[in-house]
C-alpha positions as CSV (number, residue, x, y, z in Angstrom):
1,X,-15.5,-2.3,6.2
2,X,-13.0,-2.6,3.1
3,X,-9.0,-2.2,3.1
4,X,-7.8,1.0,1.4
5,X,-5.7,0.7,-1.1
6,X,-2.8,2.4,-1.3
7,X,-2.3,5.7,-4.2
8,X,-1.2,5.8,-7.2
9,X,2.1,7.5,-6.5
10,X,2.5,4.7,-3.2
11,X,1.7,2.1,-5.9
12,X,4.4,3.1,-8.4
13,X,7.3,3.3,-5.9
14,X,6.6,0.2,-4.4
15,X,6.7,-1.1,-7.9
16,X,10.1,0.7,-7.7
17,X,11.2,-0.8,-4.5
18,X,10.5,-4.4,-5.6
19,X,6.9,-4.5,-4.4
20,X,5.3,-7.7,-7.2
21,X,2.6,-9.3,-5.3
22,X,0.2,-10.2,-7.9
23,X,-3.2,-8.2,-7.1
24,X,-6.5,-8.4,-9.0
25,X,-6.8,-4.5,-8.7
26,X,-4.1,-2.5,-10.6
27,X,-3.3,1.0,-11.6
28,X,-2.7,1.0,-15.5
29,X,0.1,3.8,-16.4
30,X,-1.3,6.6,-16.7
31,X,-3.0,6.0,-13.0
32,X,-6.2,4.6,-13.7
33,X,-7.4,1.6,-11.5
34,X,-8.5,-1.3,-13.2
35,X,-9.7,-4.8,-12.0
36,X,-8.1,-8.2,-13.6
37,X,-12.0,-9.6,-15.1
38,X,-10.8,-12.1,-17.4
39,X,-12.5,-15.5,-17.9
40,X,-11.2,-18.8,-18.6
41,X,-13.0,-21.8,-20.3
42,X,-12.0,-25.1,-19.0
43,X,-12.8,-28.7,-20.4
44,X,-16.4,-28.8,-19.9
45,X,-16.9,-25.6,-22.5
46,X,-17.6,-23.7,-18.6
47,X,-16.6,-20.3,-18.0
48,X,-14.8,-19.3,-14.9
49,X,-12.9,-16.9,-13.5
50,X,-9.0,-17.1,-13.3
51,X,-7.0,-18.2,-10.9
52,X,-4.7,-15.8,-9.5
53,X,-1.7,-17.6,-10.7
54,X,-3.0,-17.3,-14.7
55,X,-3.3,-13.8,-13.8
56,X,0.6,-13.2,-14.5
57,X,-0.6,-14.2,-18.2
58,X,-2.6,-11.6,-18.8
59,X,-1.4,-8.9,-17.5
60,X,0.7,-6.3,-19.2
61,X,4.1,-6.1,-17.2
62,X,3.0,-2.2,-17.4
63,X,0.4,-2.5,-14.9
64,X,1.0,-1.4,-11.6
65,X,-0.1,-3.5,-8.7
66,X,-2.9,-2.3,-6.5
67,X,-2.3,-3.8,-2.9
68,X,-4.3,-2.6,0.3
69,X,-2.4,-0.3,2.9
70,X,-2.3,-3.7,5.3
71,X,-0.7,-5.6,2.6
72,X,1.9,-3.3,2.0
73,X,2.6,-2.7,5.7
74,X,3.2,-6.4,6.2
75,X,5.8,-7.1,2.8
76,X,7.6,-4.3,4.5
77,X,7.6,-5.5,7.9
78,X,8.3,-9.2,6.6
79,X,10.9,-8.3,3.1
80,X,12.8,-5.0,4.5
81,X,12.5,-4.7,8.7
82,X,10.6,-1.6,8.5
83,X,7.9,-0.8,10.9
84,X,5.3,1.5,10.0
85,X,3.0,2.4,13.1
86,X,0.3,5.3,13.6
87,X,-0.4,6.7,16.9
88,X,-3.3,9.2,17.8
89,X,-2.9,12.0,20.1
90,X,-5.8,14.9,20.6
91,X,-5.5,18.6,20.3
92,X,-7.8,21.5,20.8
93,X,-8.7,23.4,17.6
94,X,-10.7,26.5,17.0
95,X,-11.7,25.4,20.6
96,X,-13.0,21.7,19.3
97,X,-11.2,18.7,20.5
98,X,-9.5,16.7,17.5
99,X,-8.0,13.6,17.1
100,X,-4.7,14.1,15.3
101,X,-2.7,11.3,14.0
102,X,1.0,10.5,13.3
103,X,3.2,7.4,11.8
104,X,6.5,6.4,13.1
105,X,8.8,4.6,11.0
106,X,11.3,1.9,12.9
107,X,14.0,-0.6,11.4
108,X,15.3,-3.6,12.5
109,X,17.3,-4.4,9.6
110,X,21.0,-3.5,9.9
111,X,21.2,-1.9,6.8
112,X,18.5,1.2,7.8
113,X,18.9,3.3,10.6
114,X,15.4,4.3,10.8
115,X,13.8,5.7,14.1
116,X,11.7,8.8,12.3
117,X,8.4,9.9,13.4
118,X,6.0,12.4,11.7
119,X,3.4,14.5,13.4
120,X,0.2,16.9,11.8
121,X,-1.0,19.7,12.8
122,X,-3.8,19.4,10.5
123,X,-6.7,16.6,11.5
124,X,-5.8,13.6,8.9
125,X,-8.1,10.2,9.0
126,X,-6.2,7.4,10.2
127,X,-5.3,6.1,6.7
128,X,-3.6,9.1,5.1
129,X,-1.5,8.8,8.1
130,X,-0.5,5.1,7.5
131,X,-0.3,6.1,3.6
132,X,2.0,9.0,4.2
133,X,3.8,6.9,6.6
134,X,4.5,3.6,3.6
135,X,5.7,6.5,1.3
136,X,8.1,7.4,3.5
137,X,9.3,4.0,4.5
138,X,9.2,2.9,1.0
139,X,11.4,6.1,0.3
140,X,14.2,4.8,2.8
141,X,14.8,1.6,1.0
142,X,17.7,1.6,-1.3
């Protein structure tokens, strides 16, 4: 099992909203993904990979930081209040039984008065719920 990473778009307004948690995967501008593969010699003439705090050396302030879906749930949790939780329900479609998710968005920071909740009506996999969900939480920060 592997984390998703969030989009391009999700990437860029986090970015936006202050996101700057240094990631080894990144989008370059124009919305390429790219993956921080530079190596360091150190005093014996051996190469090795950097650490993640040489990282902010090498990369161009450009790039766009690549951080999983789970990541960005919890710096917006733990920096802003906001909540972002996905909930399943089931519907019957073309006479098929469907699992149908949605994302709710709650505050407890003073400053947001968040209590918004989003449902399909289209089947969605968990995680484009949760990523439409951080867009629209990262949209309510000012």
């Amino acid at each position: 099992m592997k984390d998703q990473l969030v989009s391009f778009n999700v990437a860029v307004l986090a970015k936006e909203k202050g996101f700057n948690i240094t990631q080894f995967l990144y989008y370059t501008p124009s919305g390429n993904l790219k993956e921080t593969t530079a190596w360091i010699e150190d005093e014996d003439d051996i190469e090795r990979p950097i650490t993640l705090s040489t990282i902010l050396m090498f990369t161009d302030a450009r790039h766009i930081s690549a951080p999983t879906q789970s990541l960005l749930q919890k710096w917006l949790r733990e920096r802003h209040g906001i909540q972002t939780e996905i909930s399943m329900g089931v519907k019957y479609i073309n006479d098929k039984l469907t699992n149908l998710y949605s994302y709710s968005i709650f505050s407890c920071s003073p400053q947001l008065k968040i209590n918004w909740k989003f449902s399909y009506k289209k089947p969605i996999t968990y995680e484009e719920a949760l990523e439409a969900g951080l867009l629209e939480a990262l949209k309510q920060i000012k």
